[in-house]
MIGURO-285577 format. One record per atom (N, C-alpha, C): residue in three letters; residue number from 1; y, x, z. Coordinates in Angstrom, 1 decimal. Layout:
N
NODE   rest    nr        y        x        z
NODE    ALA   NUM        Y        X        Z
...
***
This chain:
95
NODE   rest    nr        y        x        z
NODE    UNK     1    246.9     48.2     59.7
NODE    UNK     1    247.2     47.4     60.8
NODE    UNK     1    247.8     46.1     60.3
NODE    UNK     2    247.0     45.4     61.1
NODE    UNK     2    247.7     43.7     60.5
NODE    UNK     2    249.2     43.8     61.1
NODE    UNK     3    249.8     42.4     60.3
NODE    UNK     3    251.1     42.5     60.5
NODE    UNK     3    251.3     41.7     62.4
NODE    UNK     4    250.2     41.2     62.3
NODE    UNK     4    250.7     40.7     63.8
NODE    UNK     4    250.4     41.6     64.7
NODE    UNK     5    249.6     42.9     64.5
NODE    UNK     5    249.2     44.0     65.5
NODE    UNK     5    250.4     44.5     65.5
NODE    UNK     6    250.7     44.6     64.2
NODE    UNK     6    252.4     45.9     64.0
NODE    UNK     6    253.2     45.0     64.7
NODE    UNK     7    253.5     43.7     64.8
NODE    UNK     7    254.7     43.4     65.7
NODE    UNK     7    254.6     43.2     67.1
NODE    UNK     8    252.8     43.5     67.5
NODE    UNK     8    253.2     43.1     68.6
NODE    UNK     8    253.0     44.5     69.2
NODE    UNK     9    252.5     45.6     68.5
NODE    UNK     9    252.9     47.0     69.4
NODE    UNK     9    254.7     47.2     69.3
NODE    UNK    10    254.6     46.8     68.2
NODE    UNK    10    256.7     47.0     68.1
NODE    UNK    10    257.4     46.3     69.2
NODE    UNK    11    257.0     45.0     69.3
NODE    UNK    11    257.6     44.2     70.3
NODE    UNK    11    257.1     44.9     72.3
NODE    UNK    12    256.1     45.5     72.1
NODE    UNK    12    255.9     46.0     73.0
NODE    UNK    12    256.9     47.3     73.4
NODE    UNK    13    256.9     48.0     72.4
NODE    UNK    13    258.0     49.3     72.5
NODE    UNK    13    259.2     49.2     73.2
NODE    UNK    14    260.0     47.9     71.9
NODE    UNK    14    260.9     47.6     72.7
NODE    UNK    14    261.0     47.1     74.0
NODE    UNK    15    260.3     46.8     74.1
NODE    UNK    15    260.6     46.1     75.7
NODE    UNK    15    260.4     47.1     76.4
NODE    UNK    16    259.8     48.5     76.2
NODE    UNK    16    259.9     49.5     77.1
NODE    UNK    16    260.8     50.5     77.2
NODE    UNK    17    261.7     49.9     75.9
NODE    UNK    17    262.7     50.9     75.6
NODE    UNK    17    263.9     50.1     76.1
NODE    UNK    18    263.8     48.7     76.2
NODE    UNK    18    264.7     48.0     76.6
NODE    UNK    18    265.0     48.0     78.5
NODE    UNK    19    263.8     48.1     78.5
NODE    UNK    19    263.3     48.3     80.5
NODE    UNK    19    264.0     50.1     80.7
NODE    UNK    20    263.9     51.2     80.1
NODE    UNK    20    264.8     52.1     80.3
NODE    UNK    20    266.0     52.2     80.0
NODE    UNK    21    266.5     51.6     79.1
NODE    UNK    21    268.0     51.2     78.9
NODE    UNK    21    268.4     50.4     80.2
NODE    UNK    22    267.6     49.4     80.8
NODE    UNK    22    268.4     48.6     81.7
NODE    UNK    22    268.3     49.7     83.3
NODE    UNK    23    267.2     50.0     83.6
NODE    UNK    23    267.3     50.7     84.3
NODE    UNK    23    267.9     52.3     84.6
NODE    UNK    24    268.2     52.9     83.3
NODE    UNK    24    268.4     53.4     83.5
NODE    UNK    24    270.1     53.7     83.6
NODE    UNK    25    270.8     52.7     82.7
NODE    UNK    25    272.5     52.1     82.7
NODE    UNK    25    272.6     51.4     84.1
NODE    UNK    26    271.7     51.0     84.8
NODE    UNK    26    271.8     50.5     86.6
NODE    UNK    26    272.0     51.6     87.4
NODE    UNK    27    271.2     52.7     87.2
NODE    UNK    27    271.6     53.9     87.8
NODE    UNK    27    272.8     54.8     87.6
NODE    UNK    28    272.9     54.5     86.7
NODE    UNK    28    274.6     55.1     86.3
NODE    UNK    28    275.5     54.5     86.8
NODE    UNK    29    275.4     53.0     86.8
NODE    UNK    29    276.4     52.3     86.8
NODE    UNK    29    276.8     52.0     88.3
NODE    UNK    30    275.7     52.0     89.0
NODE    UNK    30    275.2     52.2     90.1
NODE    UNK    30    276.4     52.4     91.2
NODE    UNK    31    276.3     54.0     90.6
NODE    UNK    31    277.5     55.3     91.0
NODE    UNK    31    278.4     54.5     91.6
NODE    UNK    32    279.5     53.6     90.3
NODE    UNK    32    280.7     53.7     90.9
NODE    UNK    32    281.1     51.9     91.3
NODE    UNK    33    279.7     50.7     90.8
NODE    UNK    33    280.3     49.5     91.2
NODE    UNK    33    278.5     49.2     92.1
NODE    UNK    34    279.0     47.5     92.5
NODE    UNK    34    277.7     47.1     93.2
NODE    UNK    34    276.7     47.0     92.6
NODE    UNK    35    275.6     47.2     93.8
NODE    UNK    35    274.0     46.7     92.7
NODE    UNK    35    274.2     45.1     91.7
NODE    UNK    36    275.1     44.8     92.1
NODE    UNK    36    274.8     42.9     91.1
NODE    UNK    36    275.8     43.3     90.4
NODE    UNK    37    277.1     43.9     90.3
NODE    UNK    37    277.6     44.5     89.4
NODE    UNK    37    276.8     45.0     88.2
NODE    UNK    38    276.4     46.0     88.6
NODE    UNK    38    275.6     47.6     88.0
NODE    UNK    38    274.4     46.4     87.4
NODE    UNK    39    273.7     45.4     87.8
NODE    UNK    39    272.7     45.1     86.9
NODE    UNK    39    273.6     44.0     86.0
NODE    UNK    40    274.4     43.3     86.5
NODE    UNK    40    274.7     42.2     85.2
NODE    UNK    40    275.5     42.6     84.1
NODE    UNK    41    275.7     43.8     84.4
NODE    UNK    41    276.3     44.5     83.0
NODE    UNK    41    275.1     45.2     82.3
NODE    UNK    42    274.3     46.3     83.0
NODE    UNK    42    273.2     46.9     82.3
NODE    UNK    42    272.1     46.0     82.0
NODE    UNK    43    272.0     44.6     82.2
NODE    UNK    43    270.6     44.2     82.0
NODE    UNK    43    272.0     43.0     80.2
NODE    UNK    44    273.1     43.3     80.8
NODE    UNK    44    273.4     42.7     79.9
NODE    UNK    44    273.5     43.3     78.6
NODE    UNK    45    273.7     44.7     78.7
NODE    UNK    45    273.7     45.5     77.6
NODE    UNK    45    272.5     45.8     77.2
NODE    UNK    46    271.5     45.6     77.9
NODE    UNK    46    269.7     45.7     77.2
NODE    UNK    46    269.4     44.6     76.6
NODE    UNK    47    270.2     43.3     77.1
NODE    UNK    47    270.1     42.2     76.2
NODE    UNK    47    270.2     42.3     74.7
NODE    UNK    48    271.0     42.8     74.7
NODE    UNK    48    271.9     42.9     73.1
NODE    UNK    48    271.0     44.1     72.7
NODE    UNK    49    270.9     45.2     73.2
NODE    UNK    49    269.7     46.0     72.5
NODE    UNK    49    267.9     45.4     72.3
NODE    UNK    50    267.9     44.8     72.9
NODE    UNK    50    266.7     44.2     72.9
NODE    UNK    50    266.3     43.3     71.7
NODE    UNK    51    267.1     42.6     71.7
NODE    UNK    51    267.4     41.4     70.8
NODE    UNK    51    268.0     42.0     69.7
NODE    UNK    52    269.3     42.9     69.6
NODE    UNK    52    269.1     43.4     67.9
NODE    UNK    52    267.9     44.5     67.8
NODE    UNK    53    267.2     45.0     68.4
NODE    UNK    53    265.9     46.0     67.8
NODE    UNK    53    264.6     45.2     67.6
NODE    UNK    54    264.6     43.7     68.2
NODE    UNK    54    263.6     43.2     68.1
NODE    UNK    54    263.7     42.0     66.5
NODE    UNK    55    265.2     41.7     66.5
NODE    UNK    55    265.4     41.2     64.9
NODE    UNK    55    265.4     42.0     64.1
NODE    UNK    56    266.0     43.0     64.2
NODE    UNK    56    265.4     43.6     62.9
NODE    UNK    56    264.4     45.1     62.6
NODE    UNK    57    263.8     45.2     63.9
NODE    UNK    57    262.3     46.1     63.6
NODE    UNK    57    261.2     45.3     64.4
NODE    UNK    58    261.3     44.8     64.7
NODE    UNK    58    260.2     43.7     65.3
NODE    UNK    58    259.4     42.8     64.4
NODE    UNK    59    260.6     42.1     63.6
NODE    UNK    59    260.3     40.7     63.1
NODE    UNK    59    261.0     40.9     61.5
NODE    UNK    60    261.5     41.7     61.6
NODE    UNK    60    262.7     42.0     60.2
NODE    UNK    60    263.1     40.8     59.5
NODE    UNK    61    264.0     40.2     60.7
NODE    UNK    61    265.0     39.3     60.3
NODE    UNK    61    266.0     39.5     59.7
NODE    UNK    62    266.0     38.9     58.7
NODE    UNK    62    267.3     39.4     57.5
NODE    UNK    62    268.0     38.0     57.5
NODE    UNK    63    268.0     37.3     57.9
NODE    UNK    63    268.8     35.7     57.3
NODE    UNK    63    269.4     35.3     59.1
NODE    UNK    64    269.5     34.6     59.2
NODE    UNK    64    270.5     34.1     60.2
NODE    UNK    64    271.7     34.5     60.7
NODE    UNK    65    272.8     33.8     62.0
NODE    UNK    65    273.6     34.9     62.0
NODE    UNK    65    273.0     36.1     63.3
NODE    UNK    66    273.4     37.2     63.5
NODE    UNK    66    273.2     37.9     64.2
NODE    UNK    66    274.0     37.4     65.6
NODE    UNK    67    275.0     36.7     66.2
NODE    UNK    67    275.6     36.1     66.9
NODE    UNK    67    274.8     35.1     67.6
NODE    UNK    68    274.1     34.1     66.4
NODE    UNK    68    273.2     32.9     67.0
NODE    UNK    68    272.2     33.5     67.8
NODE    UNK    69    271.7     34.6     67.6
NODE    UNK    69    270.5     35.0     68.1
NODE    UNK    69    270.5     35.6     69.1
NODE    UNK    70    271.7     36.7     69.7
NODE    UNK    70    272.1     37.4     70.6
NODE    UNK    70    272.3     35.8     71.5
NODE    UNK    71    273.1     34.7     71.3
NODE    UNK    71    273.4     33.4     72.2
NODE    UNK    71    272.2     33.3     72.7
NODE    UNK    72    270.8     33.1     71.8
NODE    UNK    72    270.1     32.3     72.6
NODE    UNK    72    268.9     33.6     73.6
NODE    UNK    73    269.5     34.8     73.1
NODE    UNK    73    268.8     35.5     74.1
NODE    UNK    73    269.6     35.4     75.5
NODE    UNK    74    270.8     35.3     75.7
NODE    UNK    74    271.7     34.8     76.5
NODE    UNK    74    271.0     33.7     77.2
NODE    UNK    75    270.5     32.9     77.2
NODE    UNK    75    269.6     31.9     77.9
NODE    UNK    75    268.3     32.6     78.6
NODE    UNK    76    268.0     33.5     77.7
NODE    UNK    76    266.5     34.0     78.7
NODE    UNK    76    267.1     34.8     79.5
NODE    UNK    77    268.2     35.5     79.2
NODE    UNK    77    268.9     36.5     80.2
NODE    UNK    77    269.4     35.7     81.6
NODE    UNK    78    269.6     34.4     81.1
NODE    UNK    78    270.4     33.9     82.6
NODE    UNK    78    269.4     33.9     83.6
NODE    UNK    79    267.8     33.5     83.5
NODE    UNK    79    266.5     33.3     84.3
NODE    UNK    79    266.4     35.3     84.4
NODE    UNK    80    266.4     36.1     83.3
NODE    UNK    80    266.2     37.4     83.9
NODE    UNK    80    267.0     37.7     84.9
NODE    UNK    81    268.2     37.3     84.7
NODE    UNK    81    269.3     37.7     85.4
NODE    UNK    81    269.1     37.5     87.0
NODE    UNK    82    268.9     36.3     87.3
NODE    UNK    82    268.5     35.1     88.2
NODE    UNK    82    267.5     36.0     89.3
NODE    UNK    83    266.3     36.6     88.2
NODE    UNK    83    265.5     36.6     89.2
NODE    UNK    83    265.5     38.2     89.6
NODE    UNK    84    266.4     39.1     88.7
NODE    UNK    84    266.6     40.2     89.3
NODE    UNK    84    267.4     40.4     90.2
NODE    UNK    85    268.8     39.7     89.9
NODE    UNK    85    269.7     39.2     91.1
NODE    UNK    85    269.3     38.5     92.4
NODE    UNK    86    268.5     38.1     92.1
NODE    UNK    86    267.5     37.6     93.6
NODE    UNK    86    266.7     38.4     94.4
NODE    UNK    87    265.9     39.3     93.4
NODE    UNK    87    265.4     40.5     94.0
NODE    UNK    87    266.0     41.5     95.0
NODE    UNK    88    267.3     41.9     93.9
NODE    UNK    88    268.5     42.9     94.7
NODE    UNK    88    269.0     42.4     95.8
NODE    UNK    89    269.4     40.9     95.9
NODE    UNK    89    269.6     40.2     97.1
NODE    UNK    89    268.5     40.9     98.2
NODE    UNK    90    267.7     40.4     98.2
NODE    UNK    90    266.8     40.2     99.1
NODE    UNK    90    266.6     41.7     99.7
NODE    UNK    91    266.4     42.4     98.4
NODE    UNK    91    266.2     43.7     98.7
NODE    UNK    91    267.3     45.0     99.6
NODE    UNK    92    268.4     44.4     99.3
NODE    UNK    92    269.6     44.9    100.2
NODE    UNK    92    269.4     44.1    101.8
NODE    UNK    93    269.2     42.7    101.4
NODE    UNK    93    269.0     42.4    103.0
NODE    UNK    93    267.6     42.6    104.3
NODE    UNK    94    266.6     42.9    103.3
NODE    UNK    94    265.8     44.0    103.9
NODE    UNK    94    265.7     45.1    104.3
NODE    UNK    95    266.4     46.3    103.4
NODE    UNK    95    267.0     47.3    103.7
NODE    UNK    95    268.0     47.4    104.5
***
């Protein structure tokens, strides 16, 4: 398997491993705080899993700092964040 096949089933994985982590830390968390609570902590904690499984089995990043990289996933998180939080909005006021 070429190397860009292997990263992109890897990069695929994660993201499906990262989509059960979030979802499923939302349902836990669920329990005892709000749905915008319960997601901006569990989509925040999939962030950080996402982003260190994707540097170093994804892409096998060995050089940079691990800090810088978690930051700038922090930027794609604000628009994930945004538009899941938007969803749940909406979704509670339909319900």
């Amino acid at each position: 398997m070429g190397i860009l096949r292997r990263q992109l089933a890897r990069f695929a994985l994660v993201g499906a491993v990262s989509t059960v982590v979030h979802l499923g830390l939302f349902a836990l968390l669920h329990v005892a705080w709000s749905e915008q609570t319960a997601n901006v902590m569990a989509l925040s904690i999939a962030t950080v899993v996402n982003t260190t499984l994707n540097r170093a089995w994804t892409f096998e990043v060995h050089h940079g700092s691990w800090l810088t990289h978690q930051a700038q996933a922090f930027a794609v998180f604000a628009a994930t964040w945004a538009a899941t939080s938007g969803g749940l909005a909406l979704l509670h006021r339909l319900v």
